[in-house]
C-alpha positions as CSV (number, residue, x, y, z in Angstrom):
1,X,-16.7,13.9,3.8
2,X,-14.0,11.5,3.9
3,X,-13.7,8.5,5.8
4,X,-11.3,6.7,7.0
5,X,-11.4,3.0,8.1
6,X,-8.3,1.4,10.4
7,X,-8.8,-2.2,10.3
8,X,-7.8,-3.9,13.2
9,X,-7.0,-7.4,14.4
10,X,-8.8,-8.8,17.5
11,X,-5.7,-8.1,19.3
12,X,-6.1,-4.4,17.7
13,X,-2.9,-4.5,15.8
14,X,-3.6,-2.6,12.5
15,X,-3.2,-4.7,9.4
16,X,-4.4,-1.6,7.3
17,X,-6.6,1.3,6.3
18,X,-9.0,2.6,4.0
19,X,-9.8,6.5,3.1
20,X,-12.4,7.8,0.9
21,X,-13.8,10.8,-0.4
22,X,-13.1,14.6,-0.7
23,X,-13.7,16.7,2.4
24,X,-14.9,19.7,0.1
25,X,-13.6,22.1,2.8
26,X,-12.5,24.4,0.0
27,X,-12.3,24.1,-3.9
28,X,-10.0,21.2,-5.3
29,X,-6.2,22.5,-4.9
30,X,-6.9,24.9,-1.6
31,X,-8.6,22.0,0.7
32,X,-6.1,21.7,3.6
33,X,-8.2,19.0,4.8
34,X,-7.8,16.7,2.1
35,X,-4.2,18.0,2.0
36,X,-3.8,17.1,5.5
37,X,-5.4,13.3,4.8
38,X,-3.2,13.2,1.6
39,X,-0.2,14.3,3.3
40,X,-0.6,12.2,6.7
41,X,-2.1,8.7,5.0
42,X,0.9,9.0,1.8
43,X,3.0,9.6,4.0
44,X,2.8,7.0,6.7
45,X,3.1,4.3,3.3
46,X,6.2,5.9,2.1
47,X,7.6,6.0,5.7
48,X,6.6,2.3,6.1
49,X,8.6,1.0,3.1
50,X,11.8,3.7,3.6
51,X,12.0,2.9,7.7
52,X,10.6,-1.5,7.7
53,X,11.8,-2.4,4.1
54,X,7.9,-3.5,4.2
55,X,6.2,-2.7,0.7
56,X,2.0,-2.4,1.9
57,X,-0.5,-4.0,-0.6
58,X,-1.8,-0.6,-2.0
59,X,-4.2,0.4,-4.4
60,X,-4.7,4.7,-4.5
61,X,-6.7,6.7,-7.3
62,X,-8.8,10.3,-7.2
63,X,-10.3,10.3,-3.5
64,X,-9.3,6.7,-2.8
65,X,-5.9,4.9,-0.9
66,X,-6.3,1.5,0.3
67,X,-3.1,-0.2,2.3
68,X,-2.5,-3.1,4.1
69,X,0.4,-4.8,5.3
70,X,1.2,-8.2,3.4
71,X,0.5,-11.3,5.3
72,X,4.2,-12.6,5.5
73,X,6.7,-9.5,7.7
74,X,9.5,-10.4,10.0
75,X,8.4,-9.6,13.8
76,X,10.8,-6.5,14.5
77,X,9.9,-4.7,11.2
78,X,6.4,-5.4,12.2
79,X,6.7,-3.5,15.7
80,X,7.9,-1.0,13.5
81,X,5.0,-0.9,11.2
82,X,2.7,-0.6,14.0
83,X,4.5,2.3,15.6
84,X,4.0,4.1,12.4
85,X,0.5,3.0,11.6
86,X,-0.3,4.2,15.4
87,X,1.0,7.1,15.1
88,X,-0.9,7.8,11.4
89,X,-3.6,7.2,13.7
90,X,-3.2,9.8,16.4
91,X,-2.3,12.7,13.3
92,X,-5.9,11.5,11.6
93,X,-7.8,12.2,14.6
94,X,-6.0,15.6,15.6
95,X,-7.2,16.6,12.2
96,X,-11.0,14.8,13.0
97,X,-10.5,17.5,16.0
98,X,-10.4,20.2,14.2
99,X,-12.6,19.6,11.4
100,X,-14.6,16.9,12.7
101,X,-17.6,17.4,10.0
102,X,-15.1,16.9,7.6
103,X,-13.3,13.9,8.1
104,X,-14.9,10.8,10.0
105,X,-12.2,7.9,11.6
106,X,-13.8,4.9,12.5
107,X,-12.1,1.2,13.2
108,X,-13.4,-2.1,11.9
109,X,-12.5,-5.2,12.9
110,X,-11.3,-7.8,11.0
C-alpha cells in the first residue's frame, strides 16, 4: 500500500508531504497506481520549482519521496506553492477514489 502523509500547519497550510511504498496493483513497470502517485507527487515538485522559483527540501529513492518547502519563501510565491500543493492534493485523493485499498492519504499536523 502506499501512504501518503500531507503535513500541515495549525493553520492547515501544507509545508510538505511524505509517500511511501508500492501499491502492488500490478507487477513493477505496469502499476498505474504507483504510476499515478509517481506522476502526480514528481510532478507537483517539478511544477513548484519551474512556476515559484522555490526549490523543496527533497529526498526521493525506490518507493520513497519526501518534500517540504524550505523555511525562508517570499509571501506571493508561497500562495503559489500552496495552490499547487492543494491541488496535488485533490489529484491524490481522486486516485484514493478509485483504488482506495491501494493508496491511503492521511494529514498530520505539524
Amino acid at each position: 500500500m502506499i501512504v501518503v502523509s500531507i503535513l500541515r500547519r495549525q493553520d492547515n497550510g501544507i509545508e510538505g508531504f511524505e509517500v511511501k511504498g508500492h501499491a502492488n496493483y500490478a507487477k513493477a513497470g505496469q502499476d498505474i497506481v504507483c504510476a499515478g502517485v509517481s506522476a502526480v507527487t514528481v510532478g507537483t515538485v517539478n511544477s513548484i520549482e519551474a512556476l515559484t522559483g522555490i526549490v523543496m527540501d527533497s529526498e526521493m529513492k525506490n518507493g520513497f519521496l519526501n518534500a517540504s518547502l524550505p523555511s525562508t519563501v517570499q509571501p506571493q510565491a508561497k500562495d503559489q506553492a500552496q495552490l499547487l500543493l492543494a491541488s496535488m492534493v485533490v489529484m491524490l485523493k481522486g486516485i484514493e477514489g478509485s483504488y482506495g485499498k491501494y493508496i491511503k492519504i492521511q494529514d498530520i499536523i505539524t
